[in-house]
VEXLODREN-407049 format. One line per 4 residues: number of its first residue (from 1); for each residue z, x, y of N, C-alpha, C, O. Coordinates in Angstrom, 3 decimals. Atoms other than C-alpha are relative to their C-alpha. Layout:
// VEXLODREN-407049
NUM = Z:X:Y:Z:X:Y:Z:X:Y:Z:X:Y; ... $
//
This chain:
// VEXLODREN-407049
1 = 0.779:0.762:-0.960:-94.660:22.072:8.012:-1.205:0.822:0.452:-1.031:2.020:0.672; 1.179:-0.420:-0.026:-97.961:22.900:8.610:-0.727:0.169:1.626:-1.137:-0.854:2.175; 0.369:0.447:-1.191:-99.192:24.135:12.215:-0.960:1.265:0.257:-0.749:2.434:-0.065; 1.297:-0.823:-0.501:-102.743:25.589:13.749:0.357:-0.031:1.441:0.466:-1.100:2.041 $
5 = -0.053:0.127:-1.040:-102.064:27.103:17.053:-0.742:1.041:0.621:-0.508:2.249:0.591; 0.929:-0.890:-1.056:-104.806:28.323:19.387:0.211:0.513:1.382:0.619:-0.077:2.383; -0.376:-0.804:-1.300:-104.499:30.570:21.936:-1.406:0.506:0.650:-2.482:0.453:0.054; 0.987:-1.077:-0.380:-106.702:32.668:24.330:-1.062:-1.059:1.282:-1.817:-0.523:2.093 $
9 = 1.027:0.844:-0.469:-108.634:29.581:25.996:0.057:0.520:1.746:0.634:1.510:2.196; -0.137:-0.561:-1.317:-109.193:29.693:29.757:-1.171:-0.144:1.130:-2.174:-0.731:0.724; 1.327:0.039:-0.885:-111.715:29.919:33.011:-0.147:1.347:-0.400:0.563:2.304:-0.709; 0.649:-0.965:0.076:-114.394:31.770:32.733:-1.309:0.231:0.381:-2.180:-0.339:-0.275 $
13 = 1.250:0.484:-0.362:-117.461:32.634:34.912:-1.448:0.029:-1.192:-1.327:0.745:-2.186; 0.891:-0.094:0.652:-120.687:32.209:33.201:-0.257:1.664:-0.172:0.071:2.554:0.613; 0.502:-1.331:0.394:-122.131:35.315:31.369:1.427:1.004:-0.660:1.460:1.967:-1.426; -1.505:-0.716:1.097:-118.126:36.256:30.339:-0.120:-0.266:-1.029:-0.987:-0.997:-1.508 $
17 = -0.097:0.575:0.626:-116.627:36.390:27.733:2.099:-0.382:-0.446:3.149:-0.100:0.131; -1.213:0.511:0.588:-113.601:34.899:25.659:0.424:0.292:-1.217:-0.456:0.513:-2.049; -0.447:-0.240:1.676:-111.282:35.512:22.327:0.966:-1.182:-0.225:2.066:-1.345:0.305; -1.189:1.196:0.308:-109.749:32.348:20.911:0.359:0.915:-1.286:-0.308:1.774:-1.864 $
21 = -0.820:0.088:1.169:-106.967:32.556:18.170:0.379:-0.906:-0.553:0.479:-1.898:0.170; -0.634:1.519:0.864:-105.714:30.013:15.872:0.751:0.656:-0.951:0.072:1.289:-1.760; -1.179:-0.975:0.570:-102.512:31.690:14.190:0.229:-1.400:-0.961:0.197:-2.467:-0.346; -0.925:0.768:0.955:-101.163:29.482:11.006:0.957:0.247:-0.573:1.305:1.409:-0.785 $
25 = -1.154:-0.289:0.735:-98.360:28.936:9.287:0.121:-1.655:-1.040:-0.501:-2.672:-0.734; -0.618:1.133:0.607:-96.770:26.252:6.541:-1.489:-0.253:-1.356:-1.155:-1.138:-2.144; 0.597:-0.207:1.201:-99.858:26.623:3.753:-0.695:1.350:-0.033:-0.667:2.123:0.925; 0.398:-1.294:0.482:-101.679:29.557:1.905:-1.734:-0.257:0.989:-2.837:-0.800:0.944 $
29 = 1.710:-0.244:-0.733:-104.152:30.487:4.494:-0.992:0.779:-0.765:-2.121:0.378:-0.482; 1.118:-0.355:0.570:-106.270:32.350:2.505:-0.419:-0.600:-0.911:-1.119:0.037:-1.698; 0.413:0.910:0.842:-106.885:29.567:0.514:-0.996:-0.995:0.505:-1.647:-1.778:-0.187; 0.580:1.183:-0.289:-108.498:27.545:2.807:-1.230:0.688:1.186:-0.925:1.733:1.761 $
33 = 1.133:-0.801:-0.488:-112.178:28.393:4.768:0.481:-1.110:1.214:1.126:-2.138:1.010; -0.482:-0.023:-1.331:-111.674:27.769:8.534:-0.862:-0.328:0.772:-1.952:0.101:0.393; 1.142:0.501:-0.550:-113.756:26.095:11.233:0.100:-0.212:1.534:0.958:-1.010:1.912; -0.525:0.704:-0.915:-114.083:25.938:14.829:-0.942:-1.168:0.746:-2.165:-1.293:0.802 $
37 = 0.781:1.080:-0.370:-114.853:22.992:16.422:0.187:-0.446:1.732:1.177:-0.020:2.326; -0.046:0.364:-1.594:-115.326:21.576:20.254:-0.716:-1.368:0.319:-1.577:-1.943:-0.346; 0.111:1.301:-0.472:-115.591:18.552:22.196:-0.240:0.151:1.332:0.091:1.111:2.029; 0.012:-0.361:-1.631:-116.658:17.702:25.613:0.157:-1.647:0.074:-0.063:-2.496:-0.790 $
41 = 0.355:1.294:0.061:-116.308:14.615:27.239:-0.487:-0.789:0.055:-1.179:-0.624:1.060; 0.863:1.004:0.490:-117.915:11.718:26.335:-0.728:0.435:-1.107:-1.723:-0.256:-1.327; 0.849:-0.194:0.407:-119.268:13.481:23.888:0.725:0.174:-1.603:1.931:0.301:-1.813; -0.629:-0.082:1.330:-119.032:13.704:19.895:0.252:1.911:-0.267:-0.295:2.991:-0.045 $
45 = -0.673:-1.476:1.168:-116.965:16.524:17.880:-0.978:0.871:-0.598:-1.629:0.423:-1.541; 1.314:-0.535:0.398:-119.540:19.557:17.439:0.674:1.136:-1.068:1.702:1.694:-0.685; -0.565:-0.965:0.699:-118.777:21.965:14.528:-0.722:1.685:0.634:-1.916:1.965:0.524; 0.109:-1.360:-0.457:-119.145:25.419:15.900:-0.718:1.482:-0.593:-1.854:1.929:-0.439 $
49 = 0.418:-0.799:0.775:-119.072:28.241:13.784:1.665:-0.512:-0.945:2.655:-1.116:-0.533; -0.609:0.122:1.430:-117.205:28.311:9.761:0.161:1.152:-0.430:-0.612:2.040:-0.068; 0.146:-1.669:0.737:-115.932:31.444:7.540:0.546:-0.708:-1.081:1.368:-1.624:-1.101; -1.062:0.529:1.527:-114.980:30.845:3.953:1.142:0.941:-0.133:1.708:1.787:0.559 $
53 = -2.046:-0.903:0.415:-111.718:32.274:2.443:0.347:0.871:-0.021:1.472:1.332:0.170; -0.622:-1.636:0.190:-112.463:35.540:1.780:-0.962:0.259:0.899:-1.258:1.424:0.635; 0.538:-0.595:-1.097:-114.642:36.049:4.674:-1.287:0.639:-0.463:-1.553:1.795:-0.137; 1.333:-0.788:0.182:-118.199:36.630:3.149:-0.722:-1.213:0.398:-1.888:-1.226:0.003 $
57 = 1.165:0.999:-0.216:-119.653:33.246:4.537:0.110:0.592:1.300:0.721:1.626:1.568; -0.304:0.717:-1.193:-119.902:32.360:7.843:-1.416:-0.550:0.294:-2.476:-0.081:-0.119; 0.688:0.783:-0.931:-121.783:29.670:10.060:-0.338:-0.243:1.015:0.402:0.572:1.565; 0.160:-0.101:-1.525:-122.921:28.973:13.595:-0.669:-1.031:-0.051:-1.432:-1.255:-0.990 $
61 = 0.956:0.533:-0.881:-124.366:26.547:15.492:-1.309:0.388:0.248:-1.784:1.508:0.058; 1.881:-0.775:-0.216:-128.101:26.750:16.379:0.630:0.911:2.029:0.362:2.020:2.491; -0.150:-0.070:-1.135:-126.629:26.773:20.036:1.086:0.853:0.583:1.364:0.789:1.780; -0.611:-0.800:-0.620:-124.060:29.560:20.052:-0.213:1.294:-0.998:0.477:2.309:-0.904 $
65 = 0.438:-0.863:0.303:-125.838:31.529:17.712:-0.368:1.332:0.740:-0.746:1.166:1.900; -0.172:-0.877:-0.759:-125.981:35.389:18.627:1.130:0.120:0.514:1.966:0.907:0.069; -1.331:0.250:-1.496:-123.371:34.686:21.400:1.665:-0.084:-0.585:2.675:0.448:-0.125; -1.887:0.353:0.649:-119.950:33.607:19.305:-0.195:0.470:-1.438:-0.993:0.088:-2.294 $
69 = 0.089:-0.533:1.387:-119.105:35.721:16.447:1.727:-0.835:-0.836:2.820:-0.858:-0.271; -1.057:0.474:1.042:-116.503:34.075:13.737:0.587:1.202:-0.783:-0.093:2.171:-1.119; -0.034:-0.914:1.103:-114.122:35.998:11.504:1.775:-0.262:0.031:2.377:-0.902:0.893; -1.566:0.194:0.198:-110.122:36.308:10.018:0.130:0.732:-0.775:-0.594:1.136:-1.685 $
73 = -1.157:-0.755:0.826:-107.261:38.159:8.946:0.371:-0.838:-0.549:0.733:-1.860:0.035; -1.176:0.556:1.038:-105.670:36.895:6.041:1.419:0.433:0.215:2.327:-0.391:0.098; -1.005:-0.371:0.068:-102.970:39.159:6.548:0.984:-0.250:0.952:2.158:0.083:0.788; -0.228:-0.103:-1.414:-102.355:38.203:10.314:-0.117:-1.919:-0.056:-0.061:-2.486:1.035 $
77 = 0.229:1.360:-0.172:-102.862:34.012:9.091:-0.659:-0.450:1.380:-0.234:-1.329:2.131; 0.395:0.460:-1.265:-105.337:34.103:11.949:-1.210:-0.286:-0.163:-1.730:0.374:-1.063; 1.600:-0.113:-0.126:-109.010:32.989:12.574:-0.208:0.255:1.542:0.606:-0.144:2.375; 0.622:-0.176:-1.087:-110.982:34.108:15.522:-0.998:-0.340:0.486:-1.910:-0.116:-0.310 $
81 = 1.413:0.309:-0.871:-113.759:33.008:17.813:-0.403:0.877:1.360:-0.170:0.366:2.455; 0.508:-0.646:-0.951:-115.303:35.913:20.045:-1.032:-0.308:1.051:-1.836:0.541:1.437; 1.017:0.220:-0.531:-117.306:34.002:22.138:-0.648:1.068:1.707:-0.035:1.242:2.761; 0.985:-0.394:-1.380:-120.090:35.866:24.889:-0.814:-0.028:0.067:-1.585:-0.144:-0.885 $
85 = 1.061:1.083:-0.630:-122.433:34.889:27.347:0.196:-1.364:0.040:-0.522:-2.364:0.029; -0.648:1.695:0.110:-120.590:32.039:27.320:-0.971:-1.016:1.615:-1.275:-0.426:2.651; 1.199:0.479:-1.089:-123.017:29.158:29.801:1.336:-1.072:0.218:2.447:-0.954:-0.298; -0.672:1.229:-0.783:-121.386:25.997:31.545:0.541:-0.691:-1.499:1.603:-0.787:-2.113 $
89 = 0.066:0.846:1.309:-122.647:23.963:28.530:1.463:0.369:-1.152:1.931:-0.422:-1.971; -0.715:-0.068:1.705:-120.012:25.775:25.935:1.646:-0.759:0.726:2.695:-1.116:0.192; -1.674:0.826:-0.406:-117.152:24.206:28.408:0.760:-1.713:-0.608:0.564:-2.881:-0.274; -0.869:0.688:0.547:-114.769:22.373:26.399:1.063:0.483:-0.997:1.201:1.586:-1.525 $
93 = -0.740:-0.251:1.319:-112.096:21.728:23.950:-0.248:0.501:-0.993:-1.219:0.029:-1.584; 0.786:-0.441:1.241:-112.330:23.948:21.003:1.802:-0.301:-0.669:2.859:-0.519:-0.077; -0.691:0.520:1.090:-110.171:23.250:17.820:-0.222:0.598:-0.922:-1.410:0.751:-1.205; 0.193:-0.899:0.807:-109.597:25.318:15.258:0.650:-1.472:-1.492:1.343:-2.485:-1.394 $
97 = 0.093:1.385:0.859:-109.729:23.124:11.756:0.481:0.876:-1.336:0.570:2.041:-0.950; -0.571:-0.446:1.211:-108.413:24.383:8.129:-0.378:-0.809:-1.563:0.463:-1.622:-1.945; 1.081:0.713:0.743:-110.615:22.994:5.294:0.756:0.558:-1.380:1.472:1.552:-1.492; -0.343:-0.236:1.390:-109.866:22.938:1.639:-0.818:-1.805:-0.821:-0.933:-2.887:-0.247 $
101 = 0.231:1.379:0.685:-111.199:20.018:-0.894:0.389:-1.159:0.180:-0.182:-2.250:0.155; -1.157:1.290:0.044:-108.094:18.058:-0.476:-0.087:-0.424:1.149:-0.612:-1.533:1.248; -0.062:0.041:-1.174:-107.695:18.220:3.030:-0.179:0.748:1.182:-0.114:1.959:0.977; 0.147:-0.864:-0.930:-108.267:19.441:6.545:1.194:-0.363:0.966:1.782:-1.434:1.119 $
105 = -1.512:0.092:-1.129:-105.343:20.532:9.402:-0.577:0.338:0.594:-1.469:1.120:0.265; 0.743:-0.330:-0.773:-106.414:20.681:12.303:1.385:0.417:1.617:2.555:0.059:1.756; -0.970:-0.764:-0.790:-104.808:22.570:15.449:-0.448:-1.096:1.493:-1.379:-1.881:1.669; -0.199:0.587:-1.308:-103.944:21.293:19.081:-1.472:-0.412:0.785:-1.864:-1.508:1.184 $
109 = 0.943:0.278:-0.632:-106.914:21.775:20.540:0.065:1.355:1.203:1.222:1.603:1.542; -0.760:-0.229:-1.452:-107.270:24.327:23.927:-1.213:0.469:0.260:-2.145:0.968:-0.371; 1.276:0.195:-0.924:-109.415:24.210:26.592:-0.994:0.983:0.648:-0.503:1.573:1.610; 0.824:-1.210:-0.466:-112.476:26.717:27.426:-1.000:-0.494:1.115:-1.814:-1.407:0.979 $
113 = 0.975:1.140:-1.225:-114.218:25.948:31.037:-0.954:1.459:0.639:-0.579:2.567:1.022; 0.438:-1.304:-0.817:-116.855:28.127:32.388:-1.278:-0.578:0.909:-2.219:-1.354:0.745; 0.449:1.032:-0.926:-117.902:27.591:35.558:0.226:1.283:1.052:1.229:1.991:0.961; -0.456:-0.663:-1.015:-118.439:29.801:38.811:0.912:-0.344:0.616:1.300:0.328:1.571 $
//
């Protein structure tokens, strides 16, 4: 059975920062390039930052560029999101996602709020 579970989320005043996790288990994580993603409400599903499989891509946003670095252990079935300088704006749900051709798994979801 296949499960993405993120950790690390949390308050946080502006100008902090944060470390999400997304730990897997139940397929070959290093098979599959990794993505995180966030939501606010009312608002559409924004892709974040991306790493491919073996960890020589990665992606960003125009808008957390600099600020949130991407990256994963294979050995540890984990991906990470280091986000700092984190602003109001980055407050929401983030979601860690699991990409391959066939299909994507996607994890719980957990909540990042930053806010004096």
């Amino acid at each position: 059975q296949v499960h993405l579970v993120e950790s690390g989320g949390g308050l946080v005043q502006p100008g902090g920062s944060l470390r999400l996790s997304c730990t897997a288990s139940g397929f070959t994580f290093s098979t599959y390039a990794m993505a995180w993603y966030r939501q606010c409400p009312g608002k559409e599903r924004e892709l974040v930052a991306s790493i491919g499989s073996s960890d020589t891509y990665t992606s960003y946003a125009d808008s957390v560029k600099g600020r949130f670095t991407v990256s994963r252990d294979n050995a540890k079935n984990t991906v990470y999101l280091q986000m700092t300088g984190l602003k109001p704006e980055d407050t929401a749900v983030y979601s860690c996602a699991a990409i391959s051709v066939r299909r994507t798994y996607w994890g719980q979801g957990i909540q990042v709020s930053v806010s004096s």
